[in-house]
N, CA, C and O of each residue as an XYZ file, in Angstrom:
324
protein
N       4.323     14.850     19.679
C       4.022     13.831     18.707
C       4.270     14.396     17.313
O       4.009     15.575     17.073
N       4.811     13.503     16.312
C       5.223     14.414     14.697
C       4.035     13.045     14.225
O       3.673     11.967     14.696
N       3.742     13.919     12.976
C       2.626     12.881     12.376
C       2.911     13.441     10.975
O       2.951     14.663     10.832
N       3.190     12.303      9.533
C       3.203     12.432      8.332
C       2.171     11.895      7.383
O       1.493     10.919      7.704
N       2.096     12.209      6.776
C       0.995     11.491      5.828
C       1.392     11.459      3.913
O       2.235     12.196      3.401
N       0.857     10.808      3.425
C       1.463     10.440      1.757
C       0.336      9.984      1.427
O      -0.483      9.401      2.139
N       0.245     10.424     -0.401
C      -0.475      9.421     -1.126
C       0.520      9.390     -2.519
O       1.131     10.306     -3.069
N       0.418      8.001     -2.832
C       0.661      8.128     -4.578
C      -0.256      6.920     -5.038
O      -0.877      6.030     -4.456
N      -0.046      7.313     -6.389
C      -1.003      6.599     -7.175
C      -0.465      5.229     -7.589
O       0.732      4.987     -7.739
N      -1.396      4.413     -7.748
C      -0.906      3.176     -7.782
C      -1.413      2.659     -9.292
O      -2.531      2.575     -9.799
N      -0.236      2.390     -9.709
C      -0.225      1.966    -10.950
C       0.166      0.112    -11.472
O       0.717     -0.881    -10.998
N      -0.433      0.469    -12.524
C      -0.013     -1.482    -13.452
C      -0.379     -1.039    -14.982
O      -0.921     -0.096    -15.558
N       0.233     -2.262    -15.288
C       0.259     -2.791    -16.772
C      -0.900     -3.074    -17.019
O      -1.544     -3.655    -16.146
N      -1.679     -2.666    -18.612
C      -2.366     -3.245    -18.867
C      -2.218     -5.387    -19.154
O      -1.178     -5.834    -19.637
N      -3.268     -6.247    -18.802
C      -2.977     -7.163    -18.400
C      -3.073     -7.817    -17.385
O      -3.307     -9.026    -17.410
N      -2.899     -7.088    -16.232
C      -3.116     -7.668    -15.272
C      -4.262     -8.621    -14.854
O      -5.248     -8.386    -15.553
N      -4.405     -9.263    -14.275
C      -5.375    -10.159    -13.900
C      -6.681     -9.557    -12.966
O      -6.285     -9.302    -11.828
N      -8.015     -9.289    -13.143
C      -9.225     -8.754    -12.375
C      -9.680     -9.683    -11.882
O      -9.720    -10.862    -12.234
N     -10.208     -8.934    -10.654
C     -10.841     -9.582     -9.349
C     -12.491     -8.692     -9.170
O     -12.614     -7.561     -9.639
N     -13.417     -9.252     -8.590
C     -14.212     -8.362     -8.149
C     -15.671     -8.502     -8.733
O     -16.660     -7.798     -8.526
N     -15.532     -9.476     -9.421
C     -17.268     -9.459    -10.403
C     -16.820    -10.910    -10.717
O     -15.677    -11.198    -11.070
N     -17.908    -11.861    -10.542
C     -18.390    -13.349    -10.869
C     -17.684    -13.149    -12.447
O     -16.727    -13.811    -12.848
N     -18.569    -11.819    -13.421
C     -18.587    -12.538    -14.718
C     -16.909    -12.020    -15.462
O     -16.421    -12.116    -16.588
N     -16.546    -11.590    -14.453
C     -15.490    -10.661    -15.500
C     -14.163    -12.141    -15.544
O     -13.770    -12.958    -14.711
N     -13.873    -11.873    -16.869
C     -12.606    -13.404    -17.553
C     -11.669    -12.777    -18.131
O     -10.570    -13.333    -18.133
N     -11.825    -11.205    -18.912
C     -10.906    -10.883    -19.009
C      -9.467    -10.149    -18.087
O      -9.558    -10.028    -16.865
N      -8.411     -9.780    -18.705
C      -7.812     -8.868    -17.915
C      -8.355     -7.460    -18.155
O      -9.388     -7.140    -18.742
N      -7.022     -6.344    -17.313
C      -7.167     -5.289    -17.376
C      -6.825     -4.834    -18.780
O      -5.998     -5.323    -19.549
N      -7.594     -3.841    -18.950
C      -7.159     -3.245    -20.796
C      -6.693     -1.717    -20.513
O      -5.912     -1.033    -21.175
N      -7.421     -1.379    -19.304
C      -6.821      0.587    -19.238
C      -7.436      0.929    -18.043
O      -8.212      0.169    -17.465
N      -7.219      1.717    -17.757
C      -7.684      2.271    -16.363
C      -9.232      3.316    -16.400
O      -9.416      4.263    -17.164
N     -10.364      2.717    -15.168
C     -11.022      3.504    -15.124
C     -11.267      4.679    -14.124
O     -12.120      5.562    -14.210
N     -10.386      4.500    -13.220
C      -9.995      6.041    -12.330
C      -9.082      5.077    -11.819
O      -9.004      3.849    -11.769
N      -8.033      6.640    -11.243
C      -6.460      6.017    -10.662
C      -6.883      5.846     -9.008
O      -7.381      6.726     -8.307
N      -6.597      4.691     -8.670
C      -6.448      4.252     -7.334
C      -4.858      4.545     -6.548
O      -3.731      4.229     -6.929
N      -5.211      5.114     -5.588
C      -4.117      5.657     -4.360
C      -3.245      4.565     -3.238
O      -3.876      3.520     -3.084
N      -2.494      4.596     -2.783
C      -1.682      3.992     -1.807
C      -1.537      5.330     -0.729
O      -0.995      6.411     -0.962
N      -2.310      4.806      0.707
C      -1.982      5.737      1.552
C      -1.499      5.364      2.369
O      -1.672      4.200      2.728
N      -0.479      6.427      3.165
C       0.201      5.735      4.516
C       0.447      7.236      5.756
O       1.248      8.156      5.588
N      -0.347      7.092      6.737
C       0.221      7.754      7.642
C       1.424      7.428      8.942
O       1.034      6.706      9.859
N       2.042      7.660      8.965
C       3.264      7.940      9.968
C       3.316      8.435     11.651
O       4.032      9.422     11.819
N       2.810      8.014     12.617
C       3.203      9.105     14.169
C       4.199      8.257     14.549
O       4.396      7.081     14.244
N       4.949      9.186     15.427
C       6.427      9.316     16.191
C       6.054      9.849     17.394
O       5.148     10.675     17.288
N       6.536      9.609     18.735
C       6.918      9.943     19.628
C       8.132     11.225     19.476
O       9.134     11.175     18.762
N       7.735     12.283     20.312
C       8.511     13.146     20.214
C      10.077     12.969     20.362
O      10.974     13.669     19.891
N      10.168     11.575     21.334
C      11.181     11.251     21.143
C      11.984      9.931     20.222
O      13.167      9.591     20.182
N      10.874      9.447     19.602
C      11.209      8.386     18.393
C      11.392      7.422     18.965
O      12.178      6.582     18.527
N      10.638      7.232     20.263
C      10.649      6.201     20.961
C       9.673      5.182     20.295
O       9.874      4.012     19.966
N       8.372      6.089     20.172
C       7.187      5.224     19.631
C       7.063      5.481     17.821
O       6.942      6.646     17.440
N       7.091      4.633     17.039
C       6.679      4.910     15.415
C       5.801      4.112     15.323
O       5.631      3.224     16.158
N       5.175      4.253     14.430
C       3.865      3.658     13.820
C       3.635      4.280     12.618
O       3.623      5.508     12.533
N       3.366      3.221     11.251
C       2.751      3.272     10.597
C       1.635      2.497      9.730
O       1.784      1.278      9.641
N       0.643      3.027      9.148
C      -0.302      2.429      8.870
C      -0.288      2.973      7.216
O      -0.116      4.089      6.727
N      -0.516      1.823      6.709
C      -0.631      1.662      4.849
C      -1.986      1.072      4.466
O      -2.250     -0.094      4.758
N      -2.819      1.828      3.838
C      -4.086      1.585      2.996
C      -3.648      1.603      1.595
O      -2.919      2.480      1.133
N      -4.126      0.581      0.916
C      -4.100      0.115     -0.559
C      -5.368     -0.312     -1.123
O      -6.062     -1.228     -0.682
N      -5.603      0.370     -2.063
C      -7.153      0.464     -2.511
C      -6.768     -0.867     -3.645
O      -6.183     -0.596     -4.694
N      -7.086     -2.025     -3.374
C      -7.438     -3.131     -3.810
C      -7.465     -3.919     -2.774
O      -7.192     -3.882     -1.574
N      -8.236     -5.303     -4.274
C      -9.421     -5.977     -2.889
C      -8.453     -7.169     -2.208
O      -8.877     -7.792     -1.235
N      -7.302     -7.413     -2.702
C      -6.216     -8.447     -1.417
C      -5.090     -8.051     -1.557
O      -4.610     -7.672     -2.626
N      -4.469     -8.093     -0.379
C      -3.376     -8.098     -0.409
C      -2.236     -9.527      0.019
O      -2.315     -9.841      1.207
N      -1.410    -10.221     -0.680
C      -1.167    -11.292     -0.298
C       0.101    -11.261      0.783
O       0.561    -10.124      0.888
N       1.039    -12.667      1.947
C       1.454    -12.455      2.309
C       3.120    -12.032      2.384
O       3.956    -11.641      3.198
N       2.970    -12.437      0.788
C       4.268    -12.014      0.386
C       4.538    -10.530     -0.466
O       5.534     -9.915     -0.848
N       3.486    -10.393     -0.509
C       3.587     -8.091     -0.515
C       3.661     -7.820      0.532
O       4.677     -7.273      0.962
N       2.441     -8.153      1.437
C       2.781     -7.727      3.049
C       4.021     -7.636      3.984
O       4.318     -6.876      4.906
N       4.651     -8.729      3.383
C       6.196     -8.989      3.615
C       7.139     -8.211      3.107
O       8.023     -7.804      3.860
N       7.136     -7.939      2.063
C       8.147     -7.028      1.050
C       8.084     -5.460      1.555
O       9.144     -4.872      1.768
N       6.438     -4.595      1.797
C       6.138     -3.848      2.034
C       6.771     -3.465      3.844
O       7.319     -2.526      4.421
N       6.379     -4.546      4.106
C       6.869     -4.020      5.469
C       8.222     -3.962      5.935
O       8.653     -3.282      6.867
N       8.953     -4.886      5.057
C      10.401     -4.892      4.992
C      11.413     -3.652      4.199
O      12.621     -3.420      4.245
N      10.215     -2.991      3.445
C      11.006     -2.252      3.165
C      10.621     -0.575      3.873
O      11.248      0.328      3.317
N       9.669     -0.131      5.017
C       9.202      0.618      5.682
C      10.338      0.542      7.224
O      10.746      1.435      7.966
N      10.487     -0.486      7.217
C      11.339     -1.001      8.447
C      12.737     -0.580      7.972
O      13.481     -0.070      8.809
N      13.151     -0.736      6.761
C      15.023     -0.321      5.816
C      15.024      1.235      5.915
O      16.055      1.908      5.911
N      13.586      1.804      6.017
C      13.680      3.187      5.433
C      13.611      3.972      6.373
O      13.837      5.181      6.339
N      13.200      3.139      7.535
C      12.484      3.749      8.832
C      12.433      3.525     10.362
O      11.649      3.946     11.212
N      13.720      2.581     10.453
C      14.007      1.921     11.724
C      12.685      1.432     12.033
O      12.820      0.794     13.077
N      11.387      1.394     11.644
C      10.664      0.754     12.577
C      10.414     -0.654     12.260
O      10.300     -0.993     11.082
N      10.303     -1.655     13.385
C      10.354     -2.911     13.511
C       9.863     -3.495     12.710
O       9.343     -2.781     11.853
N       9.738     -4.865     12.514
C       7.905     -5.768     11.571
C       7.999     -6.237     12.590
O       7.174     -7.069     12.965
């Protein structure tokens, strides 16, 4: 079995639109700690079996990232959606 693992940091523009608290109306103005994108990777020794799994530290993800994301893991990586 081969097994990989990654993190990078996940970044935006100030602006963006916040989620997560009833009272909050504004946007984002700056960052208060950097949030990560993780993804681990296993393979079959013979690349029969791949799998990967992606954690994103925010609170939705919609179905047209989900789409983009997986379409482009599948370009990079023979593995299916």
């Amino acid at each position: 079995m081969k097994i990989g693992s990654a993190r990078l940091p996940l970044s935006w523009q100030p602006g963006l639109p916040l989620a997560g608290y009833s009272k909050r109306n504004l946007p984002a103005s700056g960052t208060h700690r950097e949030l990560f994108v993780r993804a681990i990777a296993f393979a079959s020794d013979d690349d029969q079996l791949r799998l990967c799994l992606i954690s994103i530290e925010t609170l939705c993800v919609d179905r047209a990232l989900t789409q983009r994301i997986r379409s482009a893991i599948s370009s990079a990586t023979g593995i299916p959606t």
